[in-house]
C-alpha angles and dihedrals in degrees: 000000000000094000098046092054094047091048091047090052094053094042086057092047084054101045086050092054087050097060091036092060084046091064098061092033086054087051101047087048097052088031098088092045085056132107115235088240109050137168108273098176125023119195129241090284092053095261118135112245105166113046124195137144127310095244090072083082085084085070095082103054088031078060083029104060081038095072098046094053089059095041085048083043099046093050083054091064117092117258098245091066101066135032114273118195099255128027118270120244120182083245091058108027096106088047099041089047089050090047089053101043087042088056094044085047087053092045094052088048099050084048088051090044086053096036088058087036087053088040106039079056095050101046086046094046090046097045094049095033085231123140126268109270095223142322102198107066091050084052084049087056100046084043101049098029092054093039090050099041081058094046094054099036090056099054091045085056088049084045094050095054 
């Protein structure tokens, strides 16, 4: 159970690299088809309403690789030092500690999976002037995916004591 933990969690952390690079690969490939003013915020129907220069598409991996960095800090501190979901016996410390990192790992790679999918959105949207599809089921995602992946990593933890 202790490997596979450990190999989930690193999975994760790669998988989450990965979408992180691919923001800024995403952005250097659309970068050259873009105007030099582009939207930088759409309203709730998809229609620009704030405009600025192409290269403030850096701010979502820029917010994007900081994230990551707290969620891969947090999971550095000793355990003592921050709530788990279950409380740590000296019988279930190594499992309770996998079960935590493995769920900060998840959360940092659903952020990463909404952060391309906003900006994959935005960049497209930017490069053919065309409207944001939709806002709302991206939010949905981010909503349901970070609320499940709690959910579940919580009751694992009760399940783990």
């Amino acid at each position: 159970m202790r490997m596979l933990l450990a190999n989930t969690e690193r999975l994760v952390t790669f998988l989450t690299g990965l979408l992180l690079i691919s923001q800024f690969l995403l952005i250097i490939g659309y970068y050259a088809h873009l105007p030099e003013v582009i939207p930088v915020h759409f309203g709730l129907n998809g229609k620009p309403d704030r405009w600025g220069s192409r290269a403030t598409l850096f701010v979502v991996p820029t917010i994007s690789t900081f994230l990551c960095l707290i969620l891969w800090g947090v999971r550095q501190i000793p355990p003592d030092f921050y709530n788990m979901p279950a409380p740590l016996t000296p019988e279930n410390r190594e499992r309770q500690v996998r079960n935590t990192h493995e769920m900060m790992a998840m959360t940092a790679f659903v952020i990463m999976v909404f952060m391309l999918w906003t900006l994959w959105e935005w960049a497209r949207s930017a490069a053919n002037t065309e409207l944001v599809r939709s806002k709302l089921v991206p939010m949905i995602f981010l909503g349901v995916s970070l609320a499940g992946t709690f959910i579940y990593y919580v009751r694992r933890a009760n399940a783990l004591k």
